[in-house]
C-alpha atoms as one frame of an Amber mdcrd trajectory, in Angstrom:
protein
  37.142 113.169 111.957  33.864 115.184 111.717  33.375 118.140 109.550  33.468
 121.977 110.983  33.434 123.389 113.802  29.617 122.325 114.326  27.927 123.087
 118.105  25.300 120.947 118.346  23.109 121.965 121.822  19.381 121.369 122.872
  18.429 124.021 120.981  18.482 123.206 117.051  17.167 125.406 114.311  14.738
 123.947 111.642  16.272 123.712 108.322  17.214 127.043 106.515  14.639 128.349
 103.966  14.687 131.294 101.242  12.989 133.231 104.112  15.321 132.841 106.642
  18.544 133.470 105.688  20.603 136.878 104.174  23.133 137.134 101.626  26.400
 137.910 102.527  30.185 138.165 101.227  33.264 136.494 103.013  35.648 139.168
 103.416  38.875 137.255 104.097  40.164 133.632 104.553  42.891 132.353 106.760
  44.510 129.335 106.769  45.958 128.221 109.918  46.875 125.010 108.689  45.783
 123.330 105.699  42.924 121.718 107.566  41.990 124.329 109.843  40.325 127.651
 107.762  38.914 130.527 109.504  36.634 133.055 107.465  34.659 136.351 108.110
  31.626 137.620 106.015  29.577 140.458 106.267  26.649 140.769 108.813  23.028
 141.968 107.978  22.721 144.778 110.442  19.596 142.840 111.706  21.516 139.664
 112.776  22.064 139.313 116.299  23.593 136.621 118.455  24.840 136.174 122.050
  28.580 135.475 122.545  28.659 131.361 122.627  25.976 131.192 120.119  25.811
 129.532 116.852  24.159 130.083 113.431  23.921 128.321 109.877  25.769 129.234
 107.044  25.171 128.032 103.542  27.667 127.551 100.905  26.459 126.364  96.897
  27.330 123.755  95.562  28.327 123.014  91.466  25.082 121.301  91.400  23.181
 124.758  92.682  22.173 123.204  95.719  22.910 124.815  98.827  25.024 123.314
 101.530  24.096 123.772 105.025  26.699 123.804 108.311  25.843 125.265 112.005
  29.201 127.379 113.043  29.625 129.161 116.268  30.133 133.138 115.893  33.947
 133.691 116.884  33.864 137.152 116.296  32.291 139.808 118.953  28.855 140.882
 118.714  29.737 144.534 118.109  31.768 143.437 115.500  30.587 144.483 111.805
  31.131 141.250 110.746  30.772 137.564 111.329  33.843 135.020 111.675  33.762
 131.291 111.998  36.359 128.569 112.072  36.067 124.901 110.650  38.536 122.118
 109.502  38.870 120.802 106.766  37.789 116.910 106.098  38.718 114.960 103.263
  35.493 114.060 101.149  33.488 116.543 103.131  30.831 118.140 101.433  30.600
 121.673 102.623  34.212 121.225 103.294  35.140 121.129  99.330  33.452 124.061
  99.404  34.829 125.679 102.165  38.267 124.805 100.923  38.244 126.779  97.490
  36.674 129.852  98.911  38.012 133.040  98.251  36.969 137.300  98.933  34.099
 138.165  97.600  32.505 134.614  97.518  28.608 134.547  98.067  27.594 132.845
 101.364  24.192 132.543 102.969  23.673 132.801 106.580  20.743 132.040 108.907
  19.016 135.529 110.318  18.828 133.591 114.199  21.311 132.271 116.238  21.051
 129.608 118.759  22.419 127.711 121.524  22.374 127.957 125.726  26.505 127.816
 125.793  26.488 131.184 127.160  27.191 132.678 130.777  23.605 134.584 132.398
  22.695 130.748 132.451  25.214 130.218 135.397  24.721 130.855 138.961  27.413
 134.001 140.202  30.954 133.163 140.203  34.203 134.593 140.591  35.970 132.775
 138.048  35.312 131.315 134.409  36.957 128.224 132.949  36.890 127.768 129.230
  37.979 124.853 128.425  38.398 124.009 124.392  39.832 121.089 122.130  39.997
 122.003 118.336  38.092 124.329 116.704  35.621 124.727 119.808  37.795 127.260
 121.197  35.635 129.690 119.073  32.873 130.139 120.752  35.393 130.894 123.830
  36.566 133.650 121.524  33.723 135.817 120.866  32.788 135.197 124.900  36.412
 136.791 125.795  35.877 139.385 123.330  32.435 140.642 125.317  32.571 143.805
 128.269  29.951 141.338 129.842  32.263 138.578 130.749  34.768 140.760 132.476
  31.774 142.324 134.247  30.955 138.980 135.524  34.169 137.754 136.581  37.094
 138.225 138.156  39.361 135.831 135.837  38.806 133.964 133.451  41.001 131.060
 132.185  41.204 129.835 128.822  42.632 126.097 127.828  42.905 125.264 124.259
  43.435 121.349 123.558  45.498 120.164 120.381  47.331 117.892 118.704  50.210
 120.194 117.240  51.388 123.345 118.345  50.337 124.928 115.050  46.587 124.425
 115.402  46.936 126.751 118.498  44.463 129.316 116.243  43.643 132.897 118.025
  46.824 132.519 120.573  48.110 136.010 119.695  44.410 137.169 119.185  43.128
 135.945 122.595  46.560 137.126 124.718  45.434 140.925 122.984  41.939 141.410
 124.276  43.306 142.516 128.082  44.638 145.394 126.066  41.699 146.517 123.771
  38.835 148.246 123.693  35.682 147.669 124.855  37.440 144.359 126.867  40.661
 146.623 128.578  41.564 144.974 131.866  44.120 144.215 133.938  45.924 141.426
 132.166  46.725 139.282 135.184  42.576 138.853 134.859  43.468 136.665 131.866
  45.093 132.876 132.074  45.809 131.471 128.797  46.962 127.422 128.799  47.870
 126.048 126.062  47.579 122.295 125.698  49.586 120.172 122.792  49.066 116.817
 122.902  51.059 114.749 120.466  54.514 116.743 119.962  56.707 118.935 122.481
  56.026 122.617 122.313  57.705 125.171 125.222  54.962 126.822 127.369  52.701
 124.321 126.415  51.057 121.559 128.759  50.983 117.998 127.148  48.319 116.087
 128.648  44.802 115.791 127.889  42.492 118.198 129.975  41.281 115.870 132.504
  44.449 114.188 133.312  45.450 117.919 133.960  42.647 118.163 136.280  43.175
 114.357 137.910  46.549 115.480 138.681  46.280 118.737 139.609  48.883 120.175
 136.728  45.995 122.483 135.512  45.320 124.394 138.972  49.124 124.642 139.564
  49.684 126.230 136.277  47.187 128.531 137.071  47.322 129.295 140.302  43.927
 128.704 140.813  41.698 125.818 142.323  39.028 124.491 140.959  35.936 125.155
 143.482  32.309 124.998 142.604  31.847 127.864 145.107  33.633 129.825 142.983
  34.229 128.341 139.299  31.761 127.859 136.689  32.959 126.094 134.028  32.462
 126.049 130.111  33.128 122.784 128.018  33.588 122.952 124.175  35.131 120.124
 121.721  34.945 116.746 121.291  32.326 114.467 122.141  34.771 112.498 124.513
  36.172 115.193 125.926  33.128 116.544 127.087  31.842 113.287 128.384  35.085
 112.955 130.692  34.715 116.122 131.732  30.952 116.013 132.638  31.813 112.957
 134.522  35.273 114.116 136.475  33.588 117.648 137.719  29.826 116.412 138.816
  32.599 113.908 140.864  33.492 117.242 142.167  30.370 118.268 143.208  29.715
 120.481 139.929  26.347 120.349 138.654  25.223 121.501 134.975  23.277 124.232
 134.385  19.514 123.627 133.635  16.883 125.570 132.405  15.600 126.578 135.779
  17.958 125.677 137.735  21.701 127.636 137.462  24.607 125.687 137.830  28.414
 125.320 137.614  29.185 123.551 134.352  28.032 124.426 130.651  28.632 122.254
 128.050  28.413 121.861 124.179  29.465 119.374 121.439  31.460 121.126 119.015
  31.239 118.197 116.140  28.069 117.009 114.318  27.130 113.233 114.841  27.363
 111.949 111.654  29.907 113.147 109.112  29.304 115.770 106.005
């Protein structure tokens, strides 16, 4: 297992300097599990970010040096503050410090953000798949939580990937936004599928994603096909899931976005190659 909840796209930032990062202060901690931590810190009222995007955060270390991790933004970008979401990995570095923090801790987090995991880089569609293992549902988050995305699309379906019901983080979060403010819509406009892979858990499917997809189980429980006249699809997670997936849908006839030319399928590794 790799540590945090790491997106690592074509577009990487050089390494954080005194220059290019604020000081901020975590504002509260929640453990979803005892490996899987999600935290929110203040925001510089300069930072800005697009929903899907990443930025660095630094955490010190008893040594004094400073300990560097890319996290997507799960929180909005209207929101006052920034939220992330890692696990926890034994003998991680930035994860022993991740572990121990508490309110009022001193983080430091990169002034940019980065990343192309975001949806003006797909050609028009009617609807948006999100589809998540782990903690790369969180990117997913802050894109559900923007007016944008509604504006976009008709529906948007989210399927979250895991192991055990209880790492299904943001479930009550996620089936709110179709009631709030700025994102109020109808709430038939959201589809939320769970996924749990290795024990039984009621409303849940429990396959992995693409043997959803080979089998049709995920359109059925949805109600909706999978068309690249109409779907545009967002991958987030694993490195194997997304290499499945890239080769299942271009099977399809799904192509992936590129730089100048808009496609049907966006996709991002959510785990850093080598551990930390």
């Amino acid at each position: 297992m790799l540590e945090s909840g790491v997106p690592v796209g074509l577009a990487k930032p050089p390494p954080a300097a005194a220059t290019r990062f604020t000081i901020e202060n975590v504002i509260a901690v929640r453990h979803w599990t005892p490996k899987l931590v999600s935290f929110q810190t203040s925001r510089a009222p300069g930072f800005r970010f697009t929903p899907g995007h990443y930025t660095r955060v630094g955490l010190g270390g008893a040594d004094g040096n400073l300990v560097w991790r890319p996290f997507s933004v799960v929180s909005a970008a209207y929101d006052p503050y920034l939220e992330f979401v890692a696990t926890l990995v034994p003998d991680g570095q930035f994860s022993a410090l991740l572990a121990g923090i508490r309110a009022g801790a001193p983080v430091r987090v990169d002034k940019s953000s980065y990343g192309f995991l975001t949806i003006d880089h797909f050609a028009p569609g009617e609807d948006l798949w999100l589809l998540a293992s782990g903690t790369g549902l969180g990117p997913f988050v802050s894109i559900l939580r923007d007016p944008a995305t509604w504006a976009a699309f008709r529906t948007v379906v989210v399927v979250h990937s895991v192991r055990h019901a209880s790492e299904l983080a943001y479930r009550a979060e996620i089936a709110a936004i179709p009631h709030e403010d700025p994102t109020a819509i109808e709430p038939e406009r959201l589809k939320y599928v769970p996924v749990v892979t290795r024990e039984s858990c009621p409303g849940a499917l429990n396959a992995r994603i693409p043997q959803l997809i080979e089998g049709g189980r995920l359109e059925s429980a949805t109600g909706i096909s999978l068309d690249p006249r109409r779907s545009r699809i967002m991958v987030c997670g694993n490195p194997d899931l997304g290499l499945a997936l890239r080769r299942q849908l271009t099977a399809r006839d799904f192509h992936v976005n590129r730089r100048a030319t808009p496609g049907q399928l966006a996709f991002e590794n959510y785990w850093q190659a080598t551990p930390s």
